[in-house]
C-alpha positions in Angstrom: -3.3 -55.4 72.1 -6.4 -55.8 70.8 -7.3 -60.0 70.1 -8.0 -61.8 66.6 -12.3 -61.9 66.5 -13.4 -64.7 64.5 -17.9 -63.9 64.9 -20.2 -66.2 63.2 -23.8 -65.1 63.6 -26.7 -67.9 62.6 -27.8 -68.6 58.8 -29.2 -72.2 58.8 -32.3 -72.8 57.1 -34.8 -73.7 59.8 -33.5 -70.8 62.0 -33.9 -67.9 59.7 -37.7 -70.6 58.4 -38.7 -70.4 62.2 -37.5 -66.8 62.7 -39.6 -65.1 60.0 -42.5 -67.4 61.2 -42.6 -66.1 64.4 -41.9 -62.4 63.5 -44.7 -62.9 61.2 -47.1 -64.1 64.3 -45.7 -61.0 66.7 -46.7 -58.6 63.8 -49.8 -59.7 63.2 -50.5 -59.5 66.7 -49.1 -55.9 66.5 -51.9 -55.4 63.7 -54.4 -57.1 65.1 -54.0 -55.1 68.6 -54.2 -51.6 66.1 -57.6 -53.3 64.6 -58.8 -54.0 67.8 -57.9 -50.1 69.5 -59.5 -48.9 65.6 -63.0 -50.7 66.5 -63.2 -49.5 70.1 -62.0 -52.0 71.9 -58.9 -50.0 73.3 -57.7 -52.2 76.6 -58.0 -55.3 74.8 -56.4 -54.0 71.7 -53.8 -52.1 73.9 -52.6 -55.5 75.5 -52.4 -57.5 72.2 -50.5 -54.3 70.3 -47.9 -54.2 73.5 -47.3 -57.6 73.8 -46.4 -58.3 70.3 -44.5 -55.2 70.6 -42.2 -56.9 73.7 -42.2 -59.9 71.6 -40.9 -58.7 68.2 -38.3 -56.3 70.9 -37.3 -59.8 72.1 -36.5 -61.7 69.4 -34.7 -58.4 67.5 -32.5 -58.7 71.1 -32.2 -62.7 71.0 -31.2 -62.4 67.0 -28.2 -59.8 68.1 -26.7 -61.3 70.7 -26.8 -64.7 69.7 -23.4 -66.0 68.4 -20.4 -68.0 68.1 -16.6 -66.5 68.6 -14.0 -67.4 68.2 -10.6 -65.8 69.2 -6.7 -66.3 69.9 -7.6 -67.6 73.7 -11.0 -69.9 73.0 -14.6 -70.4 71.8 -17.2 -69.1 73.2 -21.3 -69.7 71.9 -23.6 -67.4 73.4 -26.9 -68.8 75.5 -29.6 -70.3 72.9 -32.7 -68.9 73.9 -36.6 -69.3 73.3 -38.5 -66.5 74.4 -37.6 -66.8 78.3 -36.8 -70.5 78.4 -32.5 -71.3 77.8 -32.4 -74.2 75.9 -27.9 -73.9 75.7 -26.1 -71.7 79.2 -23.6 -70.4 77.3 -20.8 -72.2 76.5 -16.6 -71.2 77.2 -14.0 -73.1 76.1 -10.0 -73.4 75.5 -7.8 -74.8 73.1 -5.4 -76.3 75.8 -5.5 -80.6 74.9 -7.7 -79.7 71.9 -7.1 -83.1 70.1 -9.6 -83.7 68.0 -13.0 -82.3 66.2 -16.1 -84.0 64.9 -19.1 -82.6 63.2 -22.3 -85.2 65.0 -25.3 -85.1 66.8 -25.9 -84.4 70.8 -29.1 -85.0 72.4 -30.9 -81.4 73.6 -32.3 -82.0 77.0 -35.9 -81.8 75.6 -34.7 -85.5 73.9 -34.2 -84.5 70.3 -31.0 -84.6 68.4 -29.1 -81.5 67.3 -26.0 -80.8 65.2 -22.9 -80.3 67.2 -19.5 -79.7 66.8 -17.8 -82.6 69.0 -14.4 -81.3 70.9 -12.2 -83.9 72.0 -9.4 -83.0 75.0 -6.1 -85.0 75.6 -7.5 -85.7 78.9 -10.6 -87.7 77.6 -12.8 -85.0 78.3 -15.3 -83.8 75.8 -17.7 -80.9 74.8 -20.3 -80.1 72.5 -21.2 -76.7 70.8 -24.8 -76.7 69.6 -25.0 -75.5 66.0 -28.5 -76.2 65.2 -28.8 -72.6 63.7 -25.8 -72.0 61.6 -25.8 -73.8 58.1 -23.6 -76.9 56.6 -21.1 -74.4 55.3 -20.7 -72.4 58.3 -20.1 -75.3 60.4 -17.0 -76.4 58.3 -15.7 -73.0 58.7 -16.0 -73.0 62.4 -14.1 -76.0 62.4 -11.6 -75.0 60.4 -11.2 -72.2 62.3 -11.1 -73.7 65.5 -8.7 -76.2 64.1 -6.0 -73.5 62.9 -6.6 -71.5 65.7 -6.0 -74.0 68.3 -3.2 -75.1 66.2 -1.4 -72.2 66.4 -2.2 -72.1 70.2 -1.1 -75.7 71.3 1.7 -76.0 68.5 0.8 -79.1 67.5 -1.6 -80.9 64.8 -5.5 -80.8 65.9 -7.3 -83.5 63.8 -10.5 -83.2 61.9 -12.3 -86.4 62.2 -15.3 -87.0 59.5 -18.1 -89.2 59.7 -18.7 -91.6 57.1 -21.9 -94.3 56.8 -20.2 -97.8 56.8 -22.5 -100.9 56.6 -25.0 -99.4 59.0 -22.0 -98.3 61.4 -20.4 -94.6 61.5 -16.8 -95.0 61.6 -14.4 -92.0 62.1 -12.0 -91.7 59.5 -9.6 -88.8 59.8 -10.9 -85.8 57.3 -8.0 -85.1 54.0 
């Protein structure tokens, strides 16, 4: 029996902005190692032309593999890499005293903030699922997602909470 797949792959704006910039950089190193080789200067030009080779092979690889699923069972995100550095281990989780789900921000461990999907548990426990690359509109369907599909997995209500600018003060406010 073959499980219900729920795969988002990344569309936010400053992943796909910083993605074309840095394919742009590897293939210009790619040209510039062919310009090199083409004026004689073959091992230099050789080097350049193989590393931006491996580094437009890496991010091709990195694009693929990252994403969020989501099935019957749990979520899982895959790693978030940068070149060789992980930024996010990958991330596993389950439904079981799923209580409640907030769109925020986390703190990265290199000190900046980054959009998150806040999971609440019935035991006081929480998780976040980095979603700095996906888009505004994706995000609201994850949660949706997660929120029926944990639903249907708990049988009972998993709320949605919103965040809402009060006075200088976020308050949570269950989402209509």
């Amino acid at each position: 029996m073959e499980e219900n797949k729920r795969i988002y792959r990344p569309k936010g704006r400053g992943y796909i902005i910083s993605l074309s910039v840095s394919m742009l950089i590897f293939s210009a190193l790619i040209v510039g190692g062919i310009v090199m080789i083409s004026f004689n200067y073959a091992i230099a030009g050789a080097i350049i032309l193989c590393l931006g080779a491996i580094a437009v092979a890496w991010e091709i690889i990195e694009v693929y593999l990252y994403k969020l699923v989501l099935t019957e069972s749990g979520i899982n995100l895959s790693e978030n890499r940068l070149l060789a550095s992980i930024r996010q281990e990958r991330v596993t989780l389950s439904y079981d005293g799923l209580c409640e789900i907030k769109f925020t921000s986390a703190m990265g461990e290199n000190g900046k903030t980054v959009p998150a999907i806040a999971l609440f548990y019935s035991d006081g426990i929480f998780r976040f699922l980095n979603v700095n690359r996906f888009n505004t509109r994706q995000i609201e369907c994850i949660m949706s997602d997660i929120k029926r599909l944990a639903e249907a997995k708990i049988g009972r209500e998993v709320s949605i909470l919103s965040f809402k600018k009060k006075g200088g003060y976020a308050i949570l406010y269950p989402k209509e």
